[in-house]
HTML snippet that shows the backbone in 3Dmol.js (N, CA, C, O; Angstrom):
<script src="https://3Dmol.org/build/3Dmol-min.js"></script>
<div id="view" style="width:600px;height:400px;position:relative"></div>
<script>
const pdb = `
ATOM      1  N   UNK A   1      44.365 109.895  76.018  1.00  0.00           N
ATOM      2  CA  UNK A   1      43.700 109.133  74.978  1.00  0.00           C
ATOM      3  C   UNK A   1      42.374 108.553  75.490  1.00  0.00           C
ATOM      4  O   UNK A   1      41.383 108.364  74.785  1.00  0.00           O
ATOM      5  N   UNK A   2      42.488 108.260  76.961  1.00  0.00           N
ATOM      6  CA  UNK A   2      41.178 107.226  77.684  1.00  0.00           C
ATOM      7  C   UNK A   2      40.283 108.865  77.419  1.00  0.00           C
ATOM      8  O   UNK A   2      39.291 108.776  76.696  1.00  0.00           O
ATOM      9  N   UNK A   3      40.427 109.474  77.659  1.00  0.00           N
ATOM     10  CA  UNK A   3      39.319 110.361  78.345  1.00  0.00           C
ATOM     11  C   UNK A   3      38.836 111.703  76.504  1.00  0.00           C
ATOM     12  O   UNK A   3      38.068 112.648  76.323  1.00  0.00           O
ATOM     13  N   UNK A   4      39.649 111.088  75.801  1.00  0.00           N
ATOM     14  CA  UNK A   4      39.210 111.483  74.182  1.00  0.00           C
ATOM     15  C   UNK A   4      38.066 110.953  74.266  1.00  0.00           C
ATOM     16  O   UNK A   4      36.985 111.537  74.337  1.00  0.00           O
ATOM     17  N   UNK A   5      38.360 109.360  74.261  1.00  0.00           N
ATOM     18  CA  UNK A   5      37.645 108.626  73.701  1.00  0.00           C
ATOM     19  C   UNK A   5      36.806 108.284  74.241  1.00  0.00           C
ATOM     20  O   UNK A   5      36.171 107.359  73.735  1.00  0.00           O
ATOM     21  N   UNK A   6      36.326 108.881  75.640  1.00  0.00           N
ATOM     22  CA  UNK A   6      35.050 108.720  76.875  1.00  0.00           C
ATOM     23  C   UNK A   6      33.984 109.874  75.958  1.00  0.00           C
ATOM     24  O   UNK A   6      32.822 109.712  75.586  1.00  0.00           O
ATOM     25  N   UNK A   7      34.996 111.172  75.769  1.00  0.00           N
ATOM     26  CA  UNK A   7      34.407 112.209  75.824  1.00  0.00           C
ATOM     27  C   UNK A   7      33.980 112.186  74.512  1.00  0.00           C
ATOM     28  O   UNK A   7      33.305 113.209  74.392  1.00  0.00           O
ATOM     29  N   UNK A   8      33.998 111.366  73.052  1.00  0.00           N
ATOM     30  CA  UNK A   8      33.395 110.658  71.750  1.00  0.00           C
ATOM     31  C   UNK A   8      32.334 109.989  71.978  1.00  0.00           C
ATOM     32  O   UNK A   8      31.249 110.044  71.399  1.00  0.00           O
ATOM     33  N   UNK A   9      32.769 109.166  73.089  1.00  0.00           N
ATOM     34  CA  UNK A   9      31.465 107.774  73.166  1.00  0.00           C
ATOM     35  C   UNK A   9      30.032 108.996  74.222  1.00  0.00           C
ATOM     36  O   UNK A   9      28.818 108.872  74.057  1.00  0.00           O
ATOM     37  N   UNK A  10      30.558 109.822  74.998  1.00  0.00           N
ATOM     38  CA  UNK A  10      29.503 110.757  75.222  1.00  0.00           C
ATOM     39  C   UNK A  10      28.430 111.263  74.076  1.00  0.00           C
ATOM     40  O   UNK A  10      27.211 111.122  73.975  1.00  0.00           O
ATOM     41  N   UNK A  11      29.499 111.963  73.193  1.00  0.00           N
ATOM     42  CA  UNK A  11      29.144 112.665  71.990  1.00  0.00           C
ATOM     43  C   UNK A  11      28.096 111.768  71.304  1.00  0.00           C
ATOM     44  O   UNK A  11      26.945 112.164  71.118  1.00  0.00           O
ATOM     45  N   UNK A  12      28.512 110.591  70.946  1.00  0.00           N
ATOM     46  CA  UNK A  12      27.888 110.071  69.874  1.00  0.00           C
ATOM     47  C   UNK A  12      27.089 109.360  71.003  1.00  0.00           C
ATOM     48  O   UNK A  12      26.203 109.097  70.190  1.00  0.00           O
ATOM     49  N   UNK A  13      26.803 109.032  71.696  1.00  0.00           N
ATOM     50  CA  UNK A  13      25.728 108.466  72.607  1.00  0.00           C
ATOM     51  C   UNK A  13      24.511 109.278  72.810  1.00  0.00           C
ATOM     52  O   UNK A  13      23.411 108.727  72.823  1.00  0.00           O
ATOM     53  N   UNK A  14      24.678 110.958  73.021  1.00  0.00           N
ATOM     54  CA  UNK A  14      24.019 111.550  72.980  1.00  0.00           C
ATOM     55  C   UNK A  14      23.429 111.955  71.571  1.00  0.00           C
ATOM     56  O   UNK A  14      22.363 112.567  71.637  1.00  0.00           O
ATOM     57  N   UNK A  15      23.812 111.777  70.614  1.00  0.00           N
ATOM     58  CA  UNK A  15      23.621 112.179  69.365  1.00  0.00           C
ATOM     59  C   UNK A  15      22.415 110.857  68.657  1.00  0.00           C
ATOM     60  O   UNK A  15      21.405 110.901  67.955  1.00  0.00           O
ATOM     61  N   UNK A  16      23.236 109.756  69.329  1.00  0.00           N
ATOM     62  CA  UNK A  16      21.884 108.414  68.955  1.00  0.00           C
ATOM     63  C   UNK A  16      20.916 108.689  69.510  1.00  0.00           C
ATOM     64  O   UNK A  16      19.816 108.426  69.026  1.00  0.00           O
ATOM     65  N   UNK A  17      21.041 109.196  70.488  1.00  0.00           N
ATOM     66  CA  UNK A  17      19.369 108.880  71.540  1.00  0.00           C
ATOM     67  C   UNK A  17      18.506 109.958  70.766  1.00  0.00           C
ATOM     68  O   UNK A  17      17.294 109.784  70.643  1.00  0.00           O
ATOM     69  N   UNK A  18      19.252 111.273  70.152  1.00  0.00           N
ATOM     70  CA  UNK A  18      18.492 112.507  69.934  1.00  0.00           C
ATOM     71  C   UNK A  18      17.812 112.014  68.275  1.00  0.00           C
ATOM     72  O   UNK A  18      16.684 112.343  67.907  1.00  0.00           O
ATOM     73  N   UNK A  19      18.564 111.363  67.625  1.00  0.00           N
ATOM     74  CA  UNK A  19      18.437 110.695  66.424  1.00  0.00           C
ATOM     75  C   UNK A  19      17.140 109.743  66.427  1.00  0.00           C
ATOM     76  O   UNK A  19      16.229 109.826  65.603  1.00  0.00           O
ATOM     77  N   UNK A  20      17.212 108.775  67.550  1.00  0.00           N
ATOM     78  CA  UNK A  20      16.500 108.125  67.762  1.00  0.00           C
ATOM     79  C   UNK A  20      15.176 108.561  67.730  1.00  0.00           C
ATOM     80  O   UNK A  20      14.348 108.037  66.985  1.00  0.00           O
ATOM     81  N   UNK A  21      14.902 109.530  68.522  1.00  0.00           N
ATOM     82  CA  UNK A  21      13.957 110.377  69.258  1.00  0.00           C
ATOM     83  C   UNK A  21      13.093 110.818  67.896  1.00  0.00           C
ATOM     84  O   UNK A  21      11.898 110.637  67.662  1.00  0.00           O
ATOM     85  N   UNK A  22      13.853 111.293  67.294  1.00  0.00           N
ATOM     86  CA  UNK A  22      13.218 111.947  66.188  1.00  0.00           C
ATOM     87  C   UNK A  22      12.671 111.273  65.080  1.00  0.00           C
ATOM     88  O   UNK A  22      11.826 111.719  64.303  1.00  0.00           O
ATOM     89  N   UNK A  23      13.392 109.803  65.054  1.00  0.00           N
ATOM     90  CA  UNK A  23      12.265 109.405  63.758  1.00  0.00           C
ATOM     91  C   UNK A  23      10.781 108.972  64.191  1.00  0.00           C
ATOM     92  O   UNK A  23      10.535 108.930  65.396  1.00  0.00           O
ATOM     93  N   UNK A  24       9.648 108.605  63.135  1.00  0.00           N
ATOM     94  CA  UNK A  24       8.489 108.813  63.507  1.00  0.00           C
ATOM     95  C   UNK A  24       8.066 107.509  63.503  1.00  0.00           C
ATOM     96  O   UNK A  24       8.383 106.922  62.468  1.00  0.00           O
ATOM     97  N   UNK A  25       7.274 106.648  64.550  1.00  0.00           N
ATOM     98  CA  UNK A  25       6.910 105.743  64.701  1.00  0.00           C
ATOM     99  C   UNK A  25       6.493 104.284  63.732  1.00  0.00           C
ATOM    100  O   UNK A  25       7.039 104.814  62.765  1.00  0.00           O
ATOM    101  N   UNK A  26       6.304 103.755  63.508  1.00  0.00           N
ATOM    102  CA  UNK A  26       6.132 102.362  62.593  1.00  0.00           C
ATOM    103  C   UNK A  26       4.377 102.903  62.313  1.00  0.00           C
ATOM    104  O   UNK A  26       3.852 103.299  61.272  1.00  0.00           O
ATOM    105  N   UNK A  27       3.824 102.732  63.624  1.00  0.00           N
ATOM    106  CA  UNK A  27       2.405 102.447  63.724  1.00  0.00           C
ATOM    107  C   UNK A  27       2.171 103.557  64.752  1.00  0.00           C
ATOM    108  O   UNK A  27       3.148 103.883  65.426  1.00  0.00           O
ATOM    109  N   UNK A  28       0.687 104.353  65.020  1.00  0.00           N
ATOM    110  CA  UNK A  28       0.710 105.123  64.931  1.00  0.00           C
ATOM    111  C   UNK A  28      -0.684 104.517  66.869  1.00  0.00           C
ATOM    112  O   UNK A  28      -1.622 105.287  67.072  1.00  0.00           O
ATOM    113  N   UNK A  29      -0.561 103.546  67.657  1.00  0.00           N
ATOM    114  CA  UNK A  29      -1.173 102.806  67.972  1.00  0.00           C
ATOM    115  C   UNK A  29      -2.105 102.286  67.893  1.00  0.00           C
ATOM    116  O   UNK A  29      -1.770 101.188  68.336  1.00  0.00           O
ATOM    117  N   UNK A  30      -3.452 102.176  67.570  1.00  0.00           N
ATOM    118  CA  UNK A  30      -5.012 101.888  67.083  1.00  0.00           C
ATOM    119  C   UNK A  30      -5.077 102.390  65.835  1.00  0.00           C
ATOM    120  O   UNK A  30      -5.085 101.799  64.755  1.00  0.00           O
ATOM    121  N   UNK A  31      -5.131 103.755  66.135  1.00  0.00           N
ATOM    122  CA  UNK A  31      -5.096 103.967  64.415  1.00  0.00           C
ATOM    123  C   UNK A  31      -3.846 103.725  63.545  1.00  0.00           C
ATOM    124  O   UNK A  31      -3.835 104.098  62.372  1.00  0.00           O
ATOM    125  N   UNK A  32      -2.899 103.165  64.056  1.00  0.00           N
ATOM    126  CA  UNK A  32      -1.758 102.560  62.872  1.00  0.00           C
ATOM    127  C   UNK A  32      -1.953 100.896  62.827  1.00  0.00           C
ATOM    128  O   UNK A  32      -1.248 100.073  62.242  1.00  0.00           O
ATOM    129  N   UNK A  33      -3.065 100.696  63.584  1.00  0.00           N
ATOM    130  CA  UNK A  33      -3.433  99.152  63.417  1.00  0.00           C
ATOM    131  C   UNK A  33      -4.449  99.121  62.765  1.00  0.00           C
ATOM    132  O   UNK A  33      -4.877  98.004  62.472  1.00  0.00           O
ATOM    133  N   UNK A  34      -5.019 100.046  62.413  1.00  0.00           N
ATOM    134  CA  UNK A  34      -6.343  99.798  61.822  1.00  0.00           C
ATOM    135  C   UNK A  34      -6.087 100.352  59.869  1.00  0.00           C
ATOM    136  O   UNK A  34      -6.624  99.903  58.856  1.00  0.00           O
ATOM    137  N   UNK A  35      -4.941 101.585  60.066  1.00  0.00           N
ATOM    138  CA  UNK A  35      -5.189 102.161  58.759  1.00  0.00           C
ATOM    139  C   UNK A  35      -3.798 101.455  57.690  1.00  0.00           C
ATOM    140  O   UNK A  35      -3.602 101.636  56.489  1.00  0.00           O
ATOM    141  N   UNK A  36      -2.823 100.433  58.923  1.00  0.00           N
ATOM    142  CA  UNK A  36      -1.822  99.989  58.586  1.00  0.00           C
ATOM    143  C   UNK A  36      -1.802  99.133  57.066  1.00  0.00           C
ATOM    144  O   UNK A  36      -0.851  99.141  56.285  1.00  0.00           O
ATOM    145  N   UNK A  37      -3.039  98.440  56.881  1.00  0.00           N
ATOM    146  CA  UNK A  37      -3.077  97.688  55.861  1.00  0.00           C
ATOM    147  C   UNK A  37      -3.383  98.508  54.409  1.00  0.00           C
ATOM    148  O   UNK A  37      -3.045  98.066  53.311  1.00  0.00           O
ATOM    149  N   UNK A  38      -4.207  99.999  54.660  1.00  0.00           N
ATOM    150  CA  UNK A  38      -4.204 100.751  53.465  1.00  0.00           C
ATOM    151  C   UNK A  38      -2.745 101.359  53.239  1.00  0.00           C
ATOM    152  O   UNK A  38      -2.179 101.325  52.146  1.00  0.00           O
ATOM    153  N   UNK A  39      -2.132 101.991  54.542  1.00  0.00           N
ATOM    154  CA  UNK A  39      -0.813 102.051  54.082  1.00  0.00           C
ATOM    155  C   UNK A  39      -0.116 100.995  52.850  1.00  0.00           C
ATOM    156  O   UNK A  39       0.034 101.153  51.639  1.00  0.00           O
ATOM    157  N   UNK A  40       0.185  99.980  53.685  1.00  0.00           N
ATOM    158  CA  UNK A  40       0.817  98.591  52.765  1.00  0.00           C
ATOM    159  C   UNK A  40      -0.106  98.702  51.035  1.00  0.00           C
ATOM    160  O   UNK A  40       0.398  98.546  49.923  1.00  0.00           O
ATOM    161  N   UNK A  41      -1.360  98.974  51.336  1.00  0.00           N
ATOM    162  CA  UNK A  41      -1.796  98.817  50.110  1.00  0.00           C
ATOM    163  C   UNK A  41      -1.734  99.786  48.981  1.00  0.00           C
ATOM    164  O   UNK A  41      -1.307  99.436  47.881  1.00  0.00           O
ATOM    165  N   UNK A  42      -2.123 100.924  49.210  1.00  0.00           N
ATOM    166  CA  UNK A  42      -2.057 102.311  48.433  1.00  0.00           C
ATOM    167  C   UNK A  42      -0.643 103.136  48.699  1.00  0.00           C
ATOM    168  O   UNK A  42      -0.362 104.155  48.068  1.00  0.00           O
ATOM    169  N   UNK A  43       0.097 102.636  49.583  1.00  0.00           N
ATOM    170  CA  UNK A  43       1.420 103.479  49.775  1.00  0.00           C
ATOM    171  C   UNK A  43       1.439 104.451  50.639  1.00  0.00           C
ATOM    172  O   UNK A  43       0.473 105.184  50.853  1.00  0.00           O
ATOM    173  N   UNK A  44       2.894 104.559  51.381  1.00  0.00           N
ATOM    174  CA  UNK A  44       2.460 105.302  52.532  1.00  0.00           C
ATOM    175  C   UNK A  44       3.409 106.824  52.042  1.00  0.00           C
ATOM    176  O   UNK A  44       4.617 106.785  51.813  1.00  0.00           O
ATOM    177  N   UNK A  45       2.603 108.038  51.956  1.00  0.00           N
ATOM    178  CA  UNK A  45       2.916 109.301  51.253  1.00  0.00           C
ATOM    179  C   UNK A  45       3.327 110.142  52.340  1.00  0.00           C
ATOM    180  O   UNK A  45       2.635 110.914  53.003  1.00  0.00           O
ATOM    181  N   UNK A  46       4.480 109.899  52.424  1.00  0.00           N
ATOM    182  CA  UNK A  46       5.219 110.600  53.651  1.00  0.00           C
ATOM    183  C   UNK A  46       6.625 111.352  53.319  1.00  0.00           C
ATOM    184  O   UNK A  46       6.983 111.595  52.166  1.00  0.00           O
ATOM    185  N   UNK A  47       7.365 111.683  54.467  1.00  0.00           N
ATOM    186  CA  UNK A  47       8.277 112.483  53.950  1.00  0.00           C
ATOM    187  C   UNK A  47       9.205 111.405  54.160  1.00  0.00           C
ATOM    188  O   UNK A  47       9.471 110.958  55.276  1.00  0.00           O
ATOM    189  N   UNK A  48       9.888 110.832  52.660  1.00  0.00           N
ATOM    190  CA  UNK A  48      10.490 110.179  52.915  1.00  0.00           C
ATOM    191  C   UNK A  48      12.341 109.640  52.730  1.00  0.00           C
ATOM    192  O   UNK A  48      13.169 108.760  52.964  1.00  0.00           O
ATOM    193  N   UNK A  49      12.055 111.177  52.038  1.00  0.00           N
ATOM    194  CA  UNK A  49      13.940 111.391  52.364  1.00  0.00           C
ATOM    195  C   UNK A  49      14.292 111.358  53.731  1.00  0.00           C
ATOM    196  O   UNK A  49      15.198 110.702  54.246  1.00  0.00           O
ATOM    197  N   UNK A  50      13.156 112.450  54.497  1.00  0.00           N
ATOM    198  CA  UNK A  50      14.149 112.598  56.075  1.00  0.00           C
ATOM    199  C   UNK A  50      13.927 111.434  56.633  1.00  0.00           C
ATOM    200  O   UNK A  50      14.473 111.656  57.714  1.00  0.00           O
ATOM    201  N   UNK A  51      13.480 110.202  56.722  1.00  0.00           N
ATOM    202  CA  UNK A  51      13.176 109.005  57.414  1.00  0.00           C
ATOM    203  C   UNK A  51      14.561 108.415  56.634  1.00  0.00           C
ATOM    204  O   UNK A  51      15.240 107.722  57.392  1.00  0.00           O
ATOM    205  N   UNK A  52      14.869 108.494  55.866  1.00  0.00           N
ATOM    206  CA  UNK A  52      15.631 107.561  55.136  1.00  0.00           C
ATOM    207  C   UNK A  52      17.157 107.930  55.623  1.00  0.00           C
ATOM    208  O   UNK A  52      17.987 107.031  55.757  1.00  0.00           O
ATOM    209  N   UNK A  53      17.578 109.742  55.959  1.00  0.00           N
ATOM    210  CA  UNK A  53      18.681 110.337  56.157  1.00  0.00           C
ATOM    211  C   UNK A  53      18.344 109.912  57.889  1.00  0.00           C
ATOM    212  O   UNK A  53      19.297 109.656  58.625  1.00  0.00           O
ATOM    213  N   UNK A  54      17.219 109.882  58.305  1.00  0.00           N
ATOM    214  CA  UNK A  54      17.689 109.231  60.038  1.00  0.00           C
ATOM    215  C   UNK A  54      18.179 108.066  60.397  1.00  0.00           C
ATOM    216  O   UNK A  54      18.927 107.731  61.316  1.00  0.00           O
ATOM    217  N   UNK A  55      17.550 107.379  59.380  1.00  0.00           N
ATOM    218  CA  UNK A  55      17.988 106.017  59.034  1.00  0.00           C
ATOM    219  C   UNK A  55      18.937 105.685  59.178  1.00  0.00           C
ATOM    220  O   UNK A  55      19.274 104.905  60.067  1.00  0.00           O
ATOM    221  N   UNK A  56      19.871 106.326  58.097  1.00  0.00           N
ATOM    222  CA  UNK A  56      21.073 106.207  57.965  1.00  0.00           C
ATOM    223  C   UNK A  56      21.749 106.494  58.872  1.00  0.00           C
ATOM    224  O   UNK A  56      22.463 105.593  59.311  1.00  0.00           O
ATOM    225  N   UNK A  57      21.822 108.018  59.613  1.00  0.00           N
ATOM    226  CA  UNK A  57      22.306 108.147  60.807  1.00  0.00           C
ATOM    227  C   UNK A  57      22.226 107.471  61.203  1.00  0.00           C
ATOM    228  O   UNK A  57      23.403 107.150  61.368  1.00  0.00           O
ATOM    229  N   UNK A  58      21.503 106.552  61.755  1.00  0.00           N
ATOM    230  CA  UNK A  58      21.375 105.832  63.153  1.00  0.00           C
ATOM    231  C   UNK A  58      22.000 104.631  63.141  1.00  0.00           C
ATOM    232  O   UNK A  58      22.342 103.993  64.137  1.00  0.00           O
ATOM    233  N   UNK A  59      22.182 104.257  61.749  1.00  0.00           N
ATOM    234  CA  UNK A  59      23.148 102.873  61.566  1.00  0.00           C
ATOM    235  C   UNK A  59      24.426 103.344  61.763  1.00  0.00           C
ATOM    236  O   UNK A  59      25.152 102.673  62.496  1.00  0.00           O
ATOM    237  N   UNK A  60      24.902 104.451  61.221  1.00  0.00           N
ATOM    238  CA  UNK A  60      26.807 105.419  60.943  1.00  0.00           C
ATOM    239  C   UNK A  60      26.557 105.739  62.976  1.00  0.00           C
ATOM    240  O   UNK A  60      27.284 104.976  63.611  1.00  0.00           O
ATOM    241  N   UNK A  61      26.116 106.225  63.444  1.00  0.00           N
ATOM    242  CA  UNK A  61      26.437 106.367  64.729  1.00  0.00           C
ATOM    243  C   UNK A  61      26.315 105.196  65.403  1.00  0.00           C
ATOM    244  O   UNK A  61      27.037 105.029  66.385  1.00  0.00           O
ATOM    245  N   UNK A  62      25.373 104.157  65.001  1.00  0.00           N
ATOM    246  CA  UNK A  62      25.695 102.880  66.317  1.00  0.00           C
ATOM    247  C   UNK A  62      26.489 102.349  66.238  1.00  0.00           C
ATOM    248  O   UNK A  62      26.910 101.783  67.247  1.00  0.00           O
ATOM    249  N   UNK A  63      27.202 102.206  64.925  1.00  0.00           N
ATOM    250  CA  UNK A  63      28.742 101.629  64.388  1.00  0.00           C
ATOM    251  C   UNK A  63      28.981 102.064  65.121  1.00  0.00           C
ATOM    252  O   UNK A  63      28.788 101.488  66.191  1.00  0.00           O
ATOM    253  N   UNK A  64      29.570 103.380  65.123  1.00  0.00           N
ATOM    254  CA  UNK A  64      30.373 104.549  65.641  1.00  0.00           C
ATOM    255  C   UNK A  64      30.443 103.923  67.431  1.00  0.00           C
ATOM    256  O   UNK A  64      31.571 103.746  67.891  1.00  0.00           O
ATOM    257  N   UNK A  65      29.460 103.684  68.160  1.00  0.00           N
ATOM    258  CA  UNK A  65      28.852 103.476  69.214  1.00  0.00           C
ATOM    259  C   UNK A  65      29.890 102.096  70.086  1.00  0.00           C
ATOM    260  O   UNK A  65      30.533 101.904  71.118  1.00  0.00           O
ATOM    261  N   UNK A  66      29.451 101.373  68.746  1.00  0.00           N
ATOM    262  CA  UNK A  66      30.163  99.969  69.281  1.00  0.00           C
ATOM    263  C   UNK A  66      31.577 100.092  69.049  1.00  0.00           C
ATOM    264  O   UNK A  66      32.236  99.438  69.859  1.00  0.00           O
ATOM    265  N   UNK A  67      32.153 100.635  68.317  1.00  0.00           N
ATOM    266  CA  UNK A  67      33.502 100.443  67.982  1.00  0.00           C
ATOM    267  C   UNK A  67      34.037 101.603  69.062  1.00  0.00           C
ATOM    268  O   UNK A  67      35.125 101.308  69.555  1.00  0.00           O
ATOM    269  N   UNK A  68      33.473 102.848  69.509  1.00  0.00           N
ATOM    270  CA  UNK A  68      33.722 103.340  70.110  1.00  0.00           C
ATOM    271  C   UNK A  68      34.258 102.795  71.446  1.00  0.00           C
ATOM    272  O   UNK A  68      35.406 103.027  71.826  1.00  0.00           O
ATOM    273  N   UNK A  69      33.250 101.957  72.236  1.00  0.00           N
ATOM    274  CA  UNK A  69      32.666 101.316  73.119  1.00  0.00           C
ATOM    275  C   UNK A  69      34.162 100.464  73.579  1.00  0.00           C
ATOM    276  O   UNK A  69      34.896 100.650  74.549  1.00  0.00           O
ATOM    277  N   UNK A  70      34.259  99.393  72.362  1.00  0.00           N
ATOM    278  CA  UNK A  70      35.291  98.296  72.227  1.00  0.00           C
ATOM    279  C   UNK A  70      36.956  99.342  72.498  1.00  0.00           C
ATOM    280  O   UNK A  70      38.002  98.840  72.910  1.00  0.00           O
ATOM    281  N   UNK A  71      36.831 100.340  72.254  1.00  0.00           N
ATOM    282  CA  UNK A  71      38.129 101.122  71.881  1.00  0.00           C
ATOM    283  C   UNK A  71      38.156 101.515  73.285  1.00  0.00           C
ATOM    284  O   UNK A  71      39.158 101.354  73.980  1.00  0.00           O
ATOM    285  N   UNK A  72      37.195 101.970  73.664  1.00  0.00           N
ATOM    286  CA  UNK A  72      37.307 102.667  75.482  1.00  0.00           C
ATOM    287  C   UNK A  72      37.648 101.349  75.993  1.00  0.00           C
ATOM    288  O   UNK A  72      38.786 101.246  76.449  1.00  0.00           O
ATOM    289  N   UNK A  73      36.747 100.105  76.019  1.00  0.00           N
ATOM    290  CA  UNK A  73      37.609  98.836  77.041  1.00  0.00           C
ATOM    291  C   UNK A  73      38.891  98.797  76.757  1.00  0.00           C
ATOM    292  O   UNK A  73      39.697  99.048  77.653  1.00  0.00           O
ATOM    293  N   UNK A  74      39.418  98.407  75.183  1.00  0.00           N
ATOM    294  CA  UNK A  74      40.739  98.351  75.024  1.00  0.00           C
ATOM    295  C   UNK A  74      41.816  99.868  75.870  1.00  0.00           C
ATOM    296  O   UNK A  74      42.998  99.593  76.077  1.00  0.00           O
ATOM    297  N   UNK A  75      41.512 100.769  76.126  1.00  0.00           N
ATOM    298  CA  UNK A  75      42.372 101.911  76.329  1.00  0.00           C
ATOM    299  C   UNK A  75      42.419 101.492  77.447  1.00  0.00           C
ATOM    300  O   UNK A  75      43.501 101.139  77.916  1.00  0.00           O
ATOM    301  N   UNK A  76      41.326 101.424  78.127  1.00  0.00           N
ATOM    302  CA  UNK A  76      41.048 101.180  79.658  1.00  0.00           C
ATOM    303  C   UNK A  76      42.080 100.499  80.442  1.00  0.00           C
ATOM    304  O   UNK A  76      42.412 100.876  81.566  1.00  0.00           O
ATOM    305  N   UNK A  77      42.718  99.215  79.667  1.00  0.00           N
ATOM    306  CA  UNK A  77      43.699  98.472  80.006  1.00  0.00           C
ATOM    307  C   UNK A  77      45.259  99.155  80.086  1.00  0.00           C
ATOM    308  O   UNK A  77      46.221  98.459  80.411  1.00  0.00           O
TER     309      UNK A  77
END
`;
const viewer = $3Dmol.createViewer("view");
viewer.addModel(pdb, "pdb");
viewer.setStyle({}, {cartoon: {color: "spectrum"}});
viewer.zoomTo();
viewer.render();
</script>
């Protein structure tokens, strides 16, 4: 059961970071400080289903992450 649930918290550990990786920055550095306020103003025209489906991932796997996490200490014992 310990070593299921090592070999899950692998899985989904690796799966956040790759998740992570992939969504696209806030600000874009100088030029996301400079063009940031037309964004806010005129709207920012992006692709914005897939930001929204990483999104989501990334909240369903860090759950996943912590409860995982808590379940390996508890086995551990």
């Amino acid at each position: 059961m310990h070593i299921l649930l090592i070999t899950l918290l692998v899985i989904v550990s690796i799966a956040l970071i790759t998740v992570v990786l992939l969504q696209s920055g806030k600000s874009a550095g100088l030029s996301g400080a400079i063009s940031g306020g037309a964004e806010q103003l005129f709207g920012k025209q992006k692709a914005r289903g897939m930001d929204l489906v990483l999104h989501r991932a990334t909240v369903v796997l860090s759950v996943l992450f912590f409860i995982l996490t808590i379940a390996v200490s508890y086995a551990g014992f």
